[in-house]
Each structure stands twice: as structure tokens, then as C-alpha cells.
N, C-alpha and C positions, 0 to 999 in steps of 0.2 A: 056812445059819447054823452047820451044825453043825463047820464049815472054819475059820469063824469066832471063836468061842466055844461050845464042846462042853462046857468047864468052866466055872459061872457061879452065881454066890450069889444071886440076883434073877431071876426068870421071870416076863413076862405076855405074853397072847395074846388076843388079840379078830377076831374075824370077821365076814362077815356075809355071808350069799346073794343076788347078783345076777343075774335072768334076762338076760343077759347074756351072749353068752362070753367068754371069757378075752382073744380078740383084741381085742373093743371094751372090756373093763375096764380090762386092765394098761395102756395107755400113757396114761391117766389121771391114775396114780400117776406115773407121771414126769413131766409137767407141772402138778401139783396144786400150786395156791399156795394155801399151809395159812392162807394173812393174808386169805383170803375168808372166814373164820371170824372174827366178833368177837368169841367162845371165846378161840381159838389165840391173837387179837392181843391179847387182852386178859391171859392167862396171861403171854404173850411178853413182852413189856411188863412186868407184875408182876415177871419174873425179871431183867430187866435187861439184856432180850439186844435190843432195836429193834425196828422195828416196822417195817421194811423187810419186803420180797416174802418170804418162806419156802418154797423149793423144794428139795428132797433132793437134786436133780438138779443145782445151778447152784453149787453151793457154792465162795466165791471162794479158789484153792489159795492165795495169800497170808494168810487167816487160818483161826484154831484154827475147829474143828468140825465137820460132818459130813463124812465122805470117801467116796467109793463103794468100794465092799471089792468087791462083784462084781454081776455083772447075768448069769441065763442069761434073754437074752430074750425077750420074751412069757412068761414068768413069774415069776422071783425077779429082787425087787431087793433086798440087802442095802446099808446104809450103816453106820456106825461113827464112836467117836470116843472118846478119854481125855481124863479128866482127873480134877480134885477135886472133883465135881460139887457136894458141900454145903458147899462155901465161897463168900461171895457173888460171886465172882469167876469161880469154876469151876476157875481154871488150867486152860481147855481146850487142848492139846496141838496141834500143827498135823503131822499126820502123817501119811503115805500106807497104800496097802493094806498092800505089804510091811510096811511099819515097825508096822502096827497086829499085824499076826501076830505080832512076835517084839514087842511094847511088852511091859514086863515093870519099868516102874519102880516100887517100892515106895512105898508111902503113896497111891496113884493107883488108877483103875478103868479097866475101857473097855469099853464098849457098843455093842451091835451092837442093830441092827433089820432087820426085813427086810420087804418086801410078797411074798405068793406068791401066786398067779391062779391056781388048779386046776379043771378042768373038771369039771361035773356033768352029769347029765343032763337032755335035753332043752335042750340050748345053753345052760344054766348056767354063774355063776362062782361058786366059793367065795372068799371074797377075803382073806386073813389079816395081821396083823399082829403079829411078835412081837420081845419085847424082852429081849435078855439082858443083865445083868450081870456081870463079872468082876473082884474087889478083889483089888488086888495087895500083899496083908498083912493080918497082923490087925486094924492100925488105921486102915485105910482101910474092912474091912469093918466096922467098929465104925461108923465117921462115917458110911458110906455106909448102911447097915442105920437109924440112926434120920435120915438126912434120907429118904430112903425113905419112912417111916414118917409122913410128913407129905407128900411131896411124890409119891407114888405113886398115890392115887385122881387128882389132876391128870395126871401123864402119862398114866394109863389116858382119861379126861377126851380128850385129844388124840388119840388113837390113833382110839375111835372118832367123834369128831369127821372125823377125817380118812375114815372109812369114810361117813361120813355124806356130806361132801363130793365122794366118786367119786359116792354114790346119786342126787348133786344135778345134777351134769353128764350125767348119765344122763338125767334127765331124770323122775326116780323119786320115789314118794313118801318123805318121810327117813326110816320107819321101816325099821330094819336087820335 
């Protein structure tokens, strides 16, 4: 993440312990279709984005939205993506890992997530998820700070939902 966005006006992080190790947790997250969640489909849906499959991993390079910025295997996977986000529209950006590095257009933001699989004791996973923000001006952090402000216990909402959802494939009970 921190390759990524180092610099960032928005921070959230959610975790959760899986007796698990890392090898059977992480490639979870890469095949996780977040639309098994009537949560996820149902927020998705509310924001105007479909209600198509949702995979971090399949993202179609023809349009704007999640791109893989980096994966070290069997344990971080980072994804990202610019845009306007609190305009009903987003103007989400369609742009690759390079271009997400040097993105720097004003009035814009770009966020980055990451899943990381770290190993605990006793063939444990810790399994995290974290979300940074970066506005590119003061009046993007203005817009982005009060859509935030409303739209932020929901993303957090998803994230662990998403933690929720490896617990389930697991074979686990949902509490995280």
C-alpha cells in the first residue's frame, strides 16, 4: 500500500482472525465474488454501479474501475482506481498501475485497497483490509471529505462483509 498511496486524507482498516493459514485464506480473496453478499448487491445497486458478478481480480481493462496495482503472492493484493467519487456518476477513470502512480489530475481522488494474509500462530491468518484515500486538491478534499461523511460507515459495511464472506467459504462460523 504504502508504494501505492503513502500520502492519503482517508484511512480505514478492518481485519479478522482465521484458523486458517495464509495459503488456504489468500486465494479466496482473489476469487471472491462480493454479489454473494445481498449486502454488497444491494449497496451496489443503490450506488448505480449493476449488479453484475464483483471480483477485484476480473476487472474488464475496457472500463473505468478497479485495476490491480500489485499482488506479492500468497499475501498482498492491492487494487485501485480514480475518480470523482461523490458525484453520482463518479467519473471513474480507466487507468493502469503505472498511470495510477503518477495520476495527479486535480479536482480528482484515487484509492487504493489492499487484502494482506499474514501468518499467526498455530497455522493462523490474520486477514486485513485497508482503504486509503488521496484528493488531488483542496476541492476535491472538500467533496470527497463530506461524501465520505455519509458514504463511509457503508464502505466500511463492505469491507467487512467481504471478511465475512472468505469466513463463509471457509466453512466458518460468520463471526469475525
Amino acid at each position: 500500500m504504502d508504494d501505492f498511496v503513502p500520502v492519503y486524507d482517508v484511512r480505514a482498516r478492518y481485519q479478522a482472525l482465521f484458523p486458517a493459514p495464509p495459503e488456504r485464506v489468500y486465494p479466496l480473496i482473489l476469487d471472491l465474488d462480493w454479489s454473494q453478499s445481498p449486502l454488497v448487491r444491494w449497496l451496489v445497486l443503490l450506488r448505480g454501479l449493476g449488479s453484475a458478478k464483483i471480483k477485484l481480480t476480473q476487472a474488464d481493462p475496457q472500463k473505468p474501475g478497479f485495476t490491480v496495482l500489485g499482488e506479492e503472492p500468497g499475501r498482498e493484493l492491492v487494487v485501485g482506481m480514480a475518480g470523482r467519487f461523490w458525484l453520482p456518476t463518479a467519473e471513474l477513470c480507466r487507468i493502469g498501475p503505472a498511470e495510477f502512480m503518477e495520476f495527479a489530475r486535480p479536482g480528482y481522488a484515487k484509492m487504493a485497497m489492499n487484502f494482506l494474509a499474514e501468518p499467526r500462530p498455530g497455522g493462523a491468518c490474520l486477514l486485513s483490509t485497508e482503504t486509503r484515500v488521496r484528493c488531488l486538491g483542496p476541492q476535491a478534499r472538500r467533496y470527497f471529505r463530506l461524501y465520505w461523511s455519509l458514504i463511509g460507515p457503508f464502505s466500511g459495511l463492505i469491507r467487512k462483509e467481504a471478511l465475512r464472506l472468505v469466513r463463509r467459504q471457509l466453512g466458518q462460523s460468520p463471526q469475525a
